[in-house]
N, C-alpha and C positions, 0 to 999 in steps of 0.2 A: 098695636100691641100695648098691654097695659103694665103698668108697673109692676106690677106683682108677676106676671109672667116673664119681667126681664130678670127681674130680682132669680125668680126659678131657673134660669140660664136656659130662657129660649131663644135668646141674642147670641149667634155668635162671635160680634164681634172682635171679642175681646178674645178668643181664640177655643177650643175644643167643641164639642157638640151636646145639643140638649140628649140628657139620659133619658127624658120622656120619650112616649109616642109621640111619632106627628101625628098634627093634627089637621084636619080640611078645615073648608071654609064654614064658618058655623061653628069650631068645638069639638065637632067628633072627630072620634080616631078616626086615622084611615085605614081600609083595613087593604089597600093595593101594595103594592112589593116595596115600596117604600118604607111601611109601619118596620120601626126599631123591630120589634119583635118576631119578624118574617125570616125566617131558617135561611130562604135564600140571599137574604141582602147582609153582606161582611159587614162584621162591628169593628171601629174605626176606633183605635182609642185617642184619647183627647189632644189635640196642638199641644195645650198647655196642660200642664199638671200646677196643683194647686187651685186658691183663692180666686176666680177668672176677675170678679172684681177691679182686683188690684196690680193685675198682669199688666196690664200698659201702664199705667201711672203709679208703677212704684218709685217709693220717697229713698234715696239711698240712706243706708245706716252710717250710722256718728262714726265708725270704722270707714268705712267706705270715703266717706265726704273725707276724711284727714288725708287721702293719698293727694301725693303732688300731679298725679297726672289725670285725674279726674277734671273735665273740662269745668273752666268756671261759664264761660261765654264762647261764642261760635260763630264769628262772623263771616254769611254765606257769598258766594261770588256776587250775588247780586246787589252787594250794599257797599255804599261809595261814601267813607268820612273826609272831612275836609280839619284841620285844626289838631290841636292835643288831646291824645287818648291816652290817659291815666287807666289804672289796672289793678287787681289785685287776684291773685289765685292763677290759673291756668285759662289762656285764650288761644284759641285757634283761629286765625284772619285767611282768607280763601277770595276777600274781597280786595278791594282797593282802597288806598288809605293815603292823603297826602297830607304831610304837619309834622306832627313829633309824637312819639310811643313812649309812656316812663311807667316803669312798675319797678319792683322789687320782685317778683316771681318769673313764671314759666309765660312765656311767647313763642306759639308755635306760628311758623310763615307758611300756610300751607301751597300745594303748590300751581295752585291757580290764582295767588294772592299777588299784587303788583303794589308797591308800596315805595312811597317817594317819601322817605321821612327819616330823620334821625332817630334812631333806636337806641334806649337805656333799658335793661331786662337785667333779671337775676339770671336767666338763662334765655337764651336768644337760637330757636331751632329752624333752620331757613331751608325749604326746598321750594318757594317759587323767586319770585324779583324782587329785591330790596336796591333802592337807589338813595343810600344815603349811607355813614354813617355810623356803628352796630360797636354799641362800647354792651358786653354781656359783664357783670360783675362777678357771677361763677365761669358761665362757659358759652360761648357759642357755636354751633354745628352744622356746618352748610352740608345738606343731601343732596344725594342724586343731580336733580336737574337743577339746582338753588341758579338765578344769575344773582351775582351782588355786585353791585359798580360803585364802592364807596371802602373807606378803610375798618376793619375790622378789629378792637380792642379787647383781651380778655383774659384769664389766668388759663384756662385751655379753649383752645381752637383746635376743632376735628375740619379737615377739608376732605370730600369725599370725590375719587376719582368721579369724573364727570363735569362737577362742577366749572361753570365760568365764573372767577375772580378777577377782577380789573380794581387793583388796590392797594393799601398796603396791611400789613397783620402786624400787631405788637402785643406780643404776650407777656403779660402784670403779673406780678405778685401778690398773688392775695385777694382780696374784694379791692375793686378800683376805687372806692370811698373813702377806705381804710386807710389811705398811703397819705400818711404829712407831706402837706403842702407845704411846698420851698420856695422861701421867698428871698429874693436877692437881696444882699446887705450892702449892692453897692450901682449904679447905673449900669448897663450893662449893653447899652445901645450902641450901635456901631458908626463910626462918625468918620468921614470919610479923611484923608491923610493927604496933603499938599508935598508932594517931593520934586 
């Protein structure tokens, strides 16, 4: 097929149907029950309405890209990190991940995702296995089937009937960054006492 014939949308990949005739081999119409124009063959109207062009590889608009739940990255079950994975925007992990997680945004734990690692999020959303750890700075949210085997830190923690927690939960004040650091004016070490 030639360019110009795709450009005329006799590809359908990208979704609806060529409005031409078909055509046989050679160019010409065809004129068997196939041909568009045959009274007995139903006209279908198109997959896609619009641009076919642009139907799969559309760019999201500057509105669109600002929402917080628009994925940034999408890590599939089949991909194994080893070390620190830094972040920025929204990630979904479905894979396996052993090390440490830090972002300031949205982590979703999807729930095929097994992860051996200490977790730092702005929000921390878990419905497969986390073994580690899970300080969320706004909130974290264990679903459905979440297993989490490690303590969980956050200003709200939602636990969702189902879930296994083996741990413990302390709920913060605030963004956990935010809170002064206290620092003792005096030793505070415990020293064992001869009686």
């Amino acid at each position: 097929m030639d360019l110009a014939a795709h450009r005329r949308g006799a590809c359908a990949i990208a979704g609806g149907f060529d409005s031409g005739p078909l055509r046989a081999a050679g160019g010409r119409p065809s004129s068997g029950p196939l041909d568009r124009g045959d009274p007995r063959r139903p006209q279908r109207p198109p997959l896609v309405q619009g641009n076919r062009s642009s139907v799969m590889f559309r760019r999201k608009s500057a509105k669109a890209a600002g929402k917080g739940s628009d994925l940034s990255a999408y890590i599939d079950e089949a991909s194994e990190i080893e070390g620190k994975y830094t972040f920025g925007g929204t990630v979904m992990l479905n894979g396996k991940l052993t090390g440490e997680i830090w972002s300031d945004d949205t982590l979703i734990v999807g729930e095929k995702a097994v992860v051996h690692a200490s977790v730092r999020a702005g929000i921390v959303l878990v419905s497969g296995e986390v073994r580690g750890n899970i300080l969320g700075t706004e909130r974290v949210e264990l679903r459905g089937a979440a297993r989490v085997y490690g303590d969980v830190e956050a200003p709200v923690v939602v636990v969702e009937e189902g879930v296994l927690f083996e741990g413990h939960c302390r709920m913060t004040k605030g963004r956990a960054d935010a809170a002064p650091a206290i620092t003792p004016q005096h030793d505070l070490s415990v020293v064992a006492l001869n009686r």
